[in-house]
C-alpha positions as a printed NumPy array, in Angstrom:
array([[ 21.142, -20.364, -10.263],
       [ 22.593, -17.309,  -9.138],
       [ 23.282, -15.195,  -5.85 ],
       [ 21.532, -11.627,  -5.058],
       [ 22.924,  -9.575,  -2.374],
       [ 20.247,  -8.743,  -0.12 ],
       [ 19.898,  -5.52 ,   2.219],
       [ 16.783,  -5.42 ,   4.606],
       [ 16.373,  -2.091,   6.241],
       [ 14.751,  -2.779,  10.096],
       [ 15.018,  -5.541,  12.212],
       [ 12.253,  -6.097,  14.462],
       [  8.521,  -7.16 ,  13.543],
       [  8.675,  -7.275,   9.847],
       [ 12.334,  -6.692,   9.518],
       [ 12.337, -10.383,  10.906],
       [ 10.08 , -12.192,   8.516],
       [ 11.76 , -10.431,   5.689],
       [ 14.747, -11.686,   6.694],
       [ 13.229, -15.52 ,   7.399],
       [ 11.56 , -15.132,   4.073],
       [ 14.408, -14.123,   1.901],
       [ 16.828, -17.217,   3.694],
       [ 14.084, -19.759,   2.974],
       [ 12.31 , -18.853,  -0.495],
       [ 14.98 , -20.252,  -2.538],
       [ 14.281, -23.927,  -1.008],
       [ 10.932, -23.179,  -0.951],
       [ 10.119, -22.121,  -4.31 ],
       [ 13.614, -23.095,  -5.854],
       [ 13.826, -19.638,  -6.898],
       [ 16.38 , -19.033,  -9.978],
       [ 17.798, -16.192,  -8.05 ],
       [ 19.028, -17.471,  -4.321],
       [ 19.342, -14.421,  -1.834],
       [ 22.566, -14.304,  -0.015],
       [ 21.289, -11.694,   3.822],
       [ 24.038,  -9.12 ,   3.072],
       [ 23.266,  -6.36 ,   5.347],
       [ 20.947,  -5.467,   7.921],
       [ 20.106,  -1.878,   9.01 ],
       [ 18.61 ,  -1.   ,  12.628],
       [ 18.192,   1.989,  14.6  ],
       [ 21.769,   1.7  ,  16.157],
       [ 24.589,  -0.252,  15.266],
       [ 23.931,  -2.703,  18.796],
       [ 20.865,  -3.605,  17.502],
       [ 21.794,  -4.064,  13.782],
       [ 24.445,  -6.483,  15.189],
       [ 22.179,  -8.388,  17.567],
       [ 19.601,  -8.921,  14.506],
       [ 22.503,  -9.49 ,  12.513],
       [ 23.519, -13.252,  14.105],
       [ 20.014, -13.706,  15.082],
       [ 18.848, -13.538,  11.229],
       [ 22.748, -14.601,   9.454],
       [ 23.176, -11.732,   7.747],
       [ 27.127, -11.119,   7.161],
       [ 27.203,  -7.506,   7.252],
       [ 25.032,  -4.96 ,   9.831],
       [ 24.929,  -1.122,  10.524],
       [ 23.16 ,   1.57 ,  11.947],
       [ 23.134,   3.97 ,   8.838],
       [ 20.658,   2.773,   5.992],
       [ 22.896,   5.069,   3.987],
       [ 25.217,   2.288,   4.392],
       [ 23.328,  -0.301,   3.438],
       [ 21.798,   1.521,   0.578],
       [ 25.288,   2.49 ,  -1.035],
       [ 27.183,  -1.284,  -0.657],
       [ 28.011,  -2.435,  -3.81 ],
       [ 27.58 ,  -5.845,  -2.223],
       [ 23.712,  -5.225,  -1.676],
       [ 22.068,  -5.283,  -4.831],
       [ 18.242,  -4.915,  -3.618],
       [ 16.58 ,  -3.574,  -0.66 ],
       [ 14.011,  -4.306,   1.58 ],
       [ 12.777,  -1.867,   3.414],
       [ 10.797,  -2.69 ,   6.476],
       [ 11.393,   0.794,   8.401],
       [  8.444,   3.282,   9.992],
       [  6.574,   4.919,   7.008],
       [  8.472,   8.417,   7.823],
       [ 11.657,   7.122,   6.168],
       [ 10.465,   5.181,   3.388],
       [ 10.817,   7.833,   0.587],
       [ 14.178,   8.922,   1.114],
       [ 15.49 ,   5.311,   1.537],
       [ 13.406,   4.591,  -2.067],
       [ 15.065,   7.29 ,  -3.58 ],
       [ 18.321,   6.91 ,  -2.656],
       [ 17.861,   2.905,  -4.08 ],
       [ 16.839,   3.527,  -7.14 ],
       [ 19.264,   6.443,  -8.396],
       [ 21.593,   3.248,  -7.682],
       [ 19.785,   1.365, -10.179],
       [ 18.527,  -1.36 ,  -7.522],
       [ 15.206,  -2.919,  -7.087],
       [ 13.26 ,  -2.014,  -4.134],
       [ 10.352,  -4.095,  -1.624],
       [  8.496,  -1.266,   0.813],
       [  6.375,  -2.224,   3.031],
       [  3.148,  -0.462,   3.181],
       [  1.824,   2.135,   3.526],
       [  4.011,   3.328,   0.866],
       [  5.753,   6.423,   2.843],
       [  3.833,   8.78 ,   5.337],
       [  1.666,  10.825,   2.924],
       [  0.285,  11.002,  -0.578],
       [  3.263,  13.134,  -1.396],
       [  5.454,  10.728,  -0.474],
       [  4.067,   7.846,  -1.97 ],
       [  3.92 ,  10.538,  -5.546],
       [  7.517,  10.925,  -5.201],
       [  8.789,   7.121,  -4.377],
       [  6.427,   6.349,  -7.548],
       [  8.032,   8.886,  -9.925],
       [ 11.696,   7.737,  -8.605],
       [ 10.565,   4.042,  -9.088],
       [  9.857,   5.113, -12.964],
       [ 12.413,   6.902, -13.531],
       [ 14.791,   4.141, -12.703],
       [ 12.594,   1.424, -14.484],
       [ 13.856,  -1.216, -11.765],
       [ 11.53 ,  -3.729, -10.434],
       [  9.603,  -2.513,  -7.141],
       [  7.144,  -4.363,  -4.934],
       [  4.827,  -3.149,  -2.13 ],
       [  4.414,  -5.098,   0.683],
       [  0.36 ,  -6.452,   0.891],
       [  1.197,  -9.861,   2.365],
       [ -2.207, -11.222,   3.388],
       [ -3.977, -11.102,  -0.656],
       [ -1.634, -13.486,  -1.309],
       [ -2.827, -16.647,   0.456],
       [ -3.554, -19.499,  -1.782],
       [ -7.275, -19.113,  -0.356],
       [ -7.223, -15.664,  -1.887],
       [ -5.236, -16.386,  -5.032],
       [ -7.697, -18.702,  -5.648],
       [-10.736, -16.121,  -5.524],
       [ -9.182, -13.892,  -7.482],
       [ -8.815, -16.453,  -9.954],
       [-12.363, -18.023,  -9.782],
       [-13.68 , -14.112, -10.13 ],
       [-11.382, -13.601, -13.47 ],
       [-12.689, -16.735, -14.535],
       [-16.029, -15.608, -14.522],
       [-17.298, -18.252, -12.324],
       [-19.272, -15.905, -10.086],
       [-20.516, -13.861, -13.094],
       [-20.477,  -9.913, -12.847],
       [-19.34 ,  -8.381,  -9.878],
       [-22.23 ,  -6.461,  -8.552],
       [-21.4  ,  -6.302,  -4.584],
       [-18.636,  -5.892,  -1.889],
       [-18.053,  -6.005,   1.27 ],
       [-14.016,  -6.245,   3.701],
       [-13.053,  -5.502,   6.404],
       [ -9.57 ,  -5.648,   8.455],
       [-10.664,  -5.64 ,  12.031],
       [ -8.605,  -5.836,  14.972],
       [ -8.425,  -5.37 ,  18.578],
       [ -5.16 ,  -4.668,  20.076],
       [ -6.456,  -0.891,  20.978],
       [-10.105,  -2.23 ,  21.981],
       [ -8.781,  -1.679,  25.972],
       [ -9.204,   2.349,  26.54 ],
       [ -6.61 ,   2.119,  29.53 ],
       [ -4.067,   0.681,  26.865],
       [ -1.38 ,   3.334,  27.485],
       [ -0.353,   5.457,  24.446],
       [  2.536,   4.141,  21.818],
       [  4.251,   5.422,  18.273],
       [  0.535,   3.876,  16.976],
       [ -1.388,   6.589,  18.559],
       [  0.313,   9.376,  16.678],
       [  0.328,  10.368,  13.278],
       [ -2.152,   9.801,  10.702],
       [  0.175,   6.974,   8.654],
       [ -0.106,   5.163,  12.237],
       [ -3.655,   5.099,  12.567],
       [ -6.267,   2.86 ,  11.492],
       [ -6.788,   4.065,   8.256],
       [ -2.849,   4.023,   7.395],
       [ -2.082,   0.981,   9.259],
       [ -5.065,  -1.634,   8.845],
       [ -7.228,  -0.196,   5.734],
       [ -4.266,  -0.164,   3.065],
       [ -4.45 ,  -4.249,   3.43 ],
       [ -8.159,  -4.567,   2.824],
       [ -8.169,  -1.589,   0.187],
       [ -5.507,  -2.914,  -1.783],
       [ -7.331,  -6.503,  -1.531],
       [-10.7  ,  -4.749,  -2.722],
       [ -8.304,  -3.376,  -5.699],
       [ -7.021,  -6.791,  -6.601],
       [ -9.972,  -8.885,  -6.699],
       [-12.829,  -6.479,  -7.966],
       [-10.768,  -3.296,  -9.645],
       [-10.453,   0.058,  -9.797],
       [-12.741,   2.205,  -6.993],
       [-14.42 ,   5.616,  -8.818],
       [-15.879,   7.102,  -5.875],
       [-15.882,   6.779,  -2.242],
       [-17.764,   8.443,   0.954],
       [-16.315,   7.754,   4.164],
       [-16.728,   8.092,   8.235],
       [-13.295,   8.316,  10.488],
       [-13.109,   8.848,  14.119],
       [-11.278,   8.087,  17.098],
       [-13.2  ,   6.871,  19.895],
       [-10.619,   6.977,  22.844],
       [ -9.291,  10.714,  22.604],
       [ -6.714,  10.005,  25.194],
       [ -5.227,   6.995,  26.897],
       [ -2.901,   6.516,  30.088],
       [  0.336,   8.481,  28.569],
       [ -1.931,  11.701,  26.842],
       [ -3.56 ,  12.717,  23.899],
       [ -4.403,  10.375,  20.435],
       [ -3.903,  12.276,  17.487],
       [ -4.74 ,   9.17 ,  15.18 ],
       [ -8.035,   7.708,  14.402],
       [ -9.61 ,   4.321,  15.867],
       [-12.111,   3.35 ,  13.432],
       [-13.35 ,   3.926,   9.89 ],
       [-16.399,   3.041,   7.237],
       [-16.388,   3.854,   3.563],
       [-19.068,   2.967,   1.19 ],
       [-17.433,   3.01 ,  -2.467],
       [-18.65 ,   2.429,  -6.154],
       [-16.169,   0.472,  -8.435],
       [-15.322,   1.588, -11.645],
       [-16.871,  -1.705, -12.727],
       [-20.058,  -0.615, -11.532],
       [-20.003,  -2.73 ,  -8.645],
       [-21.363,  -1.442,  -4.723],
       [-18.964,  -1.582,  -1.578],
       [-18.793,  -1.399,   1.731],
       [-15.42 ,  -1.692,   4.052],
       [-15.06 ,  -1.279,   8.105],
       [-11.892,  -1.03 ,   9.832],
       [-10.892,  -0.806,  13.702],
       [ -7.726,  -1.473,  15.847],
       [-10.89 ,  -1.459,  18.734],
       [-12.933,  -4.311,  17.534],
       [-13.545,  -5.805,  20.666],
       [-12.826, -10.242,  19.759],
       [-11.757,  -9.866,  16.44 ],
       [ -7.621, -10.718,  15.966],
       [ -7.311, -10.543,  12.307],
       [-10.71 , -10.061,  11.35 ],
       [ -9.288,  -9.084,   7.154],
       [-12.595, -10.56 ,   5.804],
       [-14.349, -10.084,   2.338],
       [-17.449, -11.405,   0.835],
       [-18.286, -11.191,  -2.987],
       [-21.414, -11.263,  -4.473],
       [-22.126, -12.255,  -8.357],
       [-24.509, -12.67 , -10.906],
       [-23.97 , -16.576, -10.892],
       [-22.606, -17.216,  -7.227],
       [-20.544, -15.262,  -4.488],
       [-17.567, -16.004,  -2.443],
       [-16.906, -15.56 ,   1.702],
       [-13.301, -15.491,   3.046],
       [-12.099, -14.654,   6.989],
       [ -8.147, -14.573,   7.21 ],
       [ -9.127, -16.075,  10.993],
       [ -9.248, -19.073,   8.862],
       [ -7.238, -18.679,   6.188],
       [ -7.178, -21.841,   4.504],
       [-10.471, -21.906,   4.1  ],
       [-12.736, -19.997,   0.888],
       [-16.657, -20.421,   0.818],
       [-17.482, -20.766,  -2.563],
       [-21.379, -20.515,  -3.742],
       [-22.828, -21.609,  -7.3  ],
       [-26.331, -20.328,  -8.302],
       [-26.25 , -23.099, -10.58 ],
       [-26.279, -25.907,  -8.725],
       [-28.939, -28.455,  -7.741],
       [-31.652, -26.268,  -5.781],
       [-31.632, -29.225,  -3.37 ],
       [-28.045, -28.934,  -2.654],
       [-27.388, -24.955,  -2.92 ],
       [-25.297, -23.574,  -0.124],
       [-22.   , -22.023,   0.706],
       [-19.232, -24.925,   0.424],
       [-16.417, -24.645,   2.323],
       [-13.065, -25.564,  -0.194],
       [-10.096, -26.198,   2.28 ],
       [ -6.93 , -25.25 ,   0.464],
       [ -4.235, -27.187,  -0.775],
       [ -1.787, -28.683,  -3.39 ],
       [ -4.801, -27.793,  -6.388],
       [ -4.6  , -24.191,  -4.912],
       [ -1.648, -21.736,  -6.002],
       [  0.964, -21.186,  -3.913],
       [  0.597, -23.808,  -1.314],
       [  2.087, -27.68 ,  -2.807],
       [  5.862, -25.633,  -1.872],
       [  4.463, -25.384,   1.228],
       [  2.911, -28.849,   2.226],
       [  1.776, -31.903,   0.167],
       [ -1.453, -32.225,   2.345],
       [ -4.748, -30.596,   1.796],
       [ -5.943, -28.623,   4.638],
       [ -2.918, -28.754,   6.443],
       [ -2.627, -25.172,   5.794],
       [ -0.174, -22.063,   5.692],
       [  0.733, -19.414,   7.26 ],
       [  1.81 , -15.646,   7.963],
       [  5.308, -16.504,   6.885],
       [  4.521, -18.432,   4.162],
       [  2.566, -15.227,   2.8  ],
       [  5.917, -13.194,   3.201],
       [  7.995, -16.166,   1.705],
       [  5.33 , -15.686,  -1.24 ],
       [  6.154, -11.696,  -1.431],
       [  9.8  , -12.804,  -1.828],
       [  9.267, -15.4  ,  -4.563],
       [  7.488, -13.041,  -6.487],
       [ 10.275,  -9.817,  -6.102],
       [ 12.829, -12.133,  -7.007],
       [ 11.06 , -13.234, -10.121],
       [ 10.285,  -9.918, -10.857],
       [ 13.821,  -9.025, -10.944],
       [ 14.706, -12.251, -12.452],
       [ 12.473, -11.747, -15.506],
       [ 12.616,  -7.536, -15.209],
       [  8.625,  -7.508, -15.683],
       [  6.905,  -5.826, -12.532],
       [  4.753,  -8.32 , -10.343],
       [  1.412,  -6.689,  -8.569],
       [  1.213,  -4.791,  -6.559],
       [  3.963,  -2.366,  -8.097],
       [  4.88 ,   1.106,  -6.527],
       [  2.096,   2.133,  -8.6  ],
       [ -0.582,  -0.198,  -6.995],
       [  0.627,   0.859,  -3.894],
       [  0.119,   4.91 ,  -4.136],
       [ -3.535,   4.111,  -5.287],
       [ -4.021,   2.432,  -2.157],
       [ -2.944,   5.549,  -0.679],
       [ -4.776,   8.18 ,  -3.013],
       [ -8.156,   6.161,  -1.771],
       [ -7.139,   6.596,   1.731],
       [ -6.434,  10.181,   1.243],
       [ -9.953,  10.414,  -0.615],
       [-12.186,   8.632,   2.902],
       [ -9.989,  11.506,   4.788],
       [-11.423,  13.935,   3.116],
       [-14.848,  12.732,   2.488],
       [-14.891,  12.252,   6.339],
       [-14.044,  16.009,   6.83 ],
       [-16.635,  17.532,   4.359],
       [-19.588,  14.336,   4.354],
       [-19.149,  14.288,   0.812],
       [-18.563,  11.567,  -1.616],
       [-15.124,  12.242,  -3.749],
       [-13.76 ,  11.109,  -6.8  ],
       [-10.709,   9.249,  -6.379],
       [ -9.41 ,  10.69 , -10.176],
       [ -9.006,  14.215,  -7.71 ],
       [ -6.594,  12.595,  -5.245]])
């Protein structure tokens, strides 16, 4: 067992349950590699000391230059708005030292380009942060569909639907401007990525963006609402994905269904520990959708709890994230989803963009 010095660049939503994550995974998971919270960056040096004895870090500053450049921090989490992403990257790995972004990787496609060529050119370990595939509900369909239990892949549909903007009088916010805040950089990376993960590569994809409330109580919205794409895997497979910060009811409506040639699979991360599961093969009498509650038999979740269908959580997810960076620099072999992964996310997203401007499907290989 051995220390890691670790730096986590912002301090408030997800800044905080990197921070939680990193101080717990190593009981959790009884990591070979136990994080000590070196340094945490914020927007001025109050706040980086206020987060600094909430979280336990020992060190805190205002300058992520700072951070970046102690010898004492020896990887970096960065958990900052998309804007600063890339030159925080960079500056990481010309030091050699492994990096965790949260997504969206950076603020445009030439960003996410340039944090993926850095991230090569160092050959350090590098993570992107796509917390919610890794439930154990989730781990466990992507592991039924590489199985082959639901046959070939020949259908699906996601979805990440929320509704914190569903109230027109909301008043305007940082989420309301800029393209990497809107719906399709903040809420249709997740379900993208997820699409990526458990069915493959996407070929093609035509798409539909808009904003619906063109102003709100403060001025103008320069950032879109809601979005549709219909897509064809490279597999061959047909899909469908919807995404809105305005669907009226739905709090974290990141849903999928699959459909196969020998059974299909439903999952709604409103109930995360749960995964309907459907065999074409069984009994006619007794066909249906079963509902599997997760636990201990499930990956991911006996650290967690002992119990079946006691269930996780959002932390645990982001505990998860930090198991699997820390093995990744442990063992020096990249874990999904990579730098890499997370720029394809982005190349798709950049692909609906433009298939919304022209109503034209595009080829993702063109992004």
């Amino acid at each position: 067992m051995s220390k890691i010095g670790i730096g986590v660049l912002g301090g408030g939503y997800m800044g905080k349950a990197h921070s939680v994550a990193m101080a717990a995974v190593g009981a959790v998971f009884d990591t070979a590699l136990r994080p000590r919270l070196q340094m945490i960056c914020a927007s001025t040096p109050e706040s980086a000391e206020r987060y600094r004895k909430a979280y336990g870090f020992t060190q805190a500053t205002g300058d992520w230059r700072t951070l970046v450049g102690n010898p004492d921090v020896e990887a970096i989490v960065i958990a900052t708005p998309q804007e600063t992403h890339r030159a925080i990257a960079e500056a990481a790995f010309a030091l050699g030292k492994p990096v965790f972004c949260e997504k969206p990787l950076g603020a445009s496609l030439e960003d996410s380009a340039a944090m993926v060529a850095a991230a090569q050119k160092s050959g350090v370990p590098n993570m992107v942060g796509f917390n919610y595939i890794r439930t154990p509900a989730s781990q466990y369909a992507r592991r039924l569909i590489a199985e082959g239990q639901i046959g070939d892949i020949t259908w699906f549909r996601g979805e990440h639907t929320e509704d914190f903007y569903a109230d027109p009088e909301k008043p305007t916010s940082w989420r309301t401007t800029g393209m990497a805040n809107g719906t399709m950089g903040d809420l249709a990376p997740h379900m993208i990525n997820a699409s990526l993960g458990l069915i493959g590569p996407i070929a093609q994809v035509m798409g539909l963006v808009e904003t619906v409330h063109e102003t709100r109580p403060g001025g103008a919205v320069d950032n879109d609402d809601h979005a549709q794409m219909m897509c064809r895997f490279e597999n061959g497979a047909m899909g469908q994905m919807y995404f809105s910060r305005i669907a009226t009811g739905r709090k974290m409506g990141y849903a999928y269904e699959i459909t196969g040639t020998k059974g299909a699979i439903r999952f709604d991360q409103e109930d995360q520990n749960a995964l309907w599961f459907y065999r074409a093969d069984d009994l006619e009498a007794e066909r249906g959708f079963r509902k599997i509650l997760t636990g201990p038999a499930h990956p991911d979740y006996e650290p967690f709890c002992q119990g079946p269908g006691h269930g996780t959580g959002y932390q645990d997810q982001i505990i998860i994230e930090a198991r699997d960076f820390l093995r990744a620099i442990e063992t020096g072999e990249h874990v999904w989803p990579t730098f890499e992964d997370g720029h394809e996310v982005n190349r798709i997203v950049a692909a609906v963009l433009a298939s919304s401007q022209d109503g034209a499907w595009k080829n993702i290989e063109d992004f």
